[in-house]
C-alpha positions in Angstrom: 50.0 -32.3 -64.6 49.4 -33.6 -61.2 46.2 -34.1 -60.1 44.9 -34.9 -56.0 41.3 -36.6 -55.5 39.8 -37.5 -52.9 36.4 -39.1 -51.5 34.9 -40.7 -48.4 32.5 -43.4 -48.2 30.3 -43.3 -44.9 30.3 -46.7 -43.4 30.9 -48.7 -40.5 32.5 -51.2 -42.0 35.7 -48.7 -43.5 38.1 -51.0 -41.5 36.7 -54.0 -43.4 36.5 -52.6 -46.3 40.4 -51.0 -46.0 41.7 -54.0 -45.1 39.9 -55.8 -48.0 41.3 -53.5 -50.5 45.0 -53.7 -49.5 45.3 -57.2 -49.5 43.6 -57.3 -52.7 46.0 -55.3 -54.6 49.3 -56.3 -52.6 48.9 -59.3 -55.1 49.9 -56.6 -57.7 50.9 -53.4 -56.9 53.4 -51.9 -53.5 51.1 -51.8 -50.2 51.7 -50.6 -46.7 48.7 -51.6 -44.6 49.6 -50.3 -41.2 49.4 -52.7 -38.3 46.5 -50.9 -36.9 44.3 -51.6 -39.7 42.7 -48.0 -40.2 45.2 -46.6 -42.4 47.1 -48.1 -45.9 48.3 -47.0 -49.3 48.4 -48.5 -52.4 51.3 -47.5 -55.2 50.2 -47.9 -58.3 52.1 -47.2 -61.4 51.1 -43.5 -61.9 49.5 -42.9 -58.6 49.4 -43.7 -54.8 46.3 -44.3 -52.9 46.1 -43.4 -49.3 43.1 -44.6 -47.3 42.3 -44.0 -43.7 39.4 -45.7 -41.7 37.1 -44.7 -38.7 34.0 -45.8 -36.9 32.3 -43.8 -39.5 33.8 -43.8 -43.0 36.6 -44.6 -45.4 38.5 -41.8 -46.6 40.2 -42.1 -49.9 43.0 -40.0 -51.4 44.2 -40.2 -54.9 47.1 -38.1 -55.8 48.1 -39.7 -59.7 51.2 -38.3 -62.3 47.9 -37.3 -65.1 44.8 -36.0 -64.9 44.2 -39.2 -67.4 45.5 -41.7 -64.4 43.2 -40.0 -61.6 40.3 -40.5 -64.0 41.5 -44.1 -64.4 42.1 -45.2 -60.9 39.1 -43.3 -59.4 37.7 -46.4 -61.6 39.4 -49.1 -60.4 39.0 -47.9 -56.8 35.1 -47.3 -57.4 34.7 -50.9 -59.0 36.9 -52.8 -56.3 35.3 -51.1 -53.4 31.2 -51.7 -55.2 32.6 -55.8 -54.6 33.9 -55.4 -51.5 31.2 -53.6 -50.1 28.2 -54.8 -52.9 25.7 -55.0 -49.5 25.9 -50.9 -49.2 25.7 -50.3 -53.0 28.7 -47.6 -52.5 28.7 -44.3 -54.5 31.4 -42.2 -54.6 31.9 -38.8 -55.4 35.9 -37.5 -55.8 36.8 -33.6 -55.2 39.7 -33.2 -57.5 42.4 -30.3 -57.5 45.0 -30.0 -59.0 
């Protein structure tokens, strides 16, 4: 079954942080950073990532094929993003539906 997620990290370093994260997986995975910088997606096999970046926050959107995958890239984002932004300690908390 389908399953959406989504989370936001406050911050003023989201455009940072976005940009970090895209490049970082366009090693591996499809990515579409948009030239603006406050908006990408990430295709992974079994989900898509969509973040969007203000002044304020990051804004993270997981829609995934399994309820298995979200649990498993709700991971992989978490752990990337506690690297990239290790200064700000960054918890997340995802509001999934399905």
């Amino acid at each position: 079954m389908a399953t959406t997620s989504a989370a936001k990290l406050e911050t003023a370093s989201a455009g940072r942080y976005l940009g970090q994260f895209c490049k970082h997986f366009a090693h591996r995975v499809p990515v579409n950073l948009a030239e603006s910088g406050n908006a990408g997606i990430v295709t992974f096999d079994g989900g898509i990532c969509t973040l969007r970046a203000d002044d304020t926050a990051l804004a993270l959107r997981l829609d995934a094929a399994t309820t298995e995958d979200a649990e498993r890239f709700q991971g992989v984002i978490e752990r990337h993003l506690a690297r990239f932004a290790f200064r700000e300690a960054p918890s997340l908390v995802w509001q999934i539906s399905a």
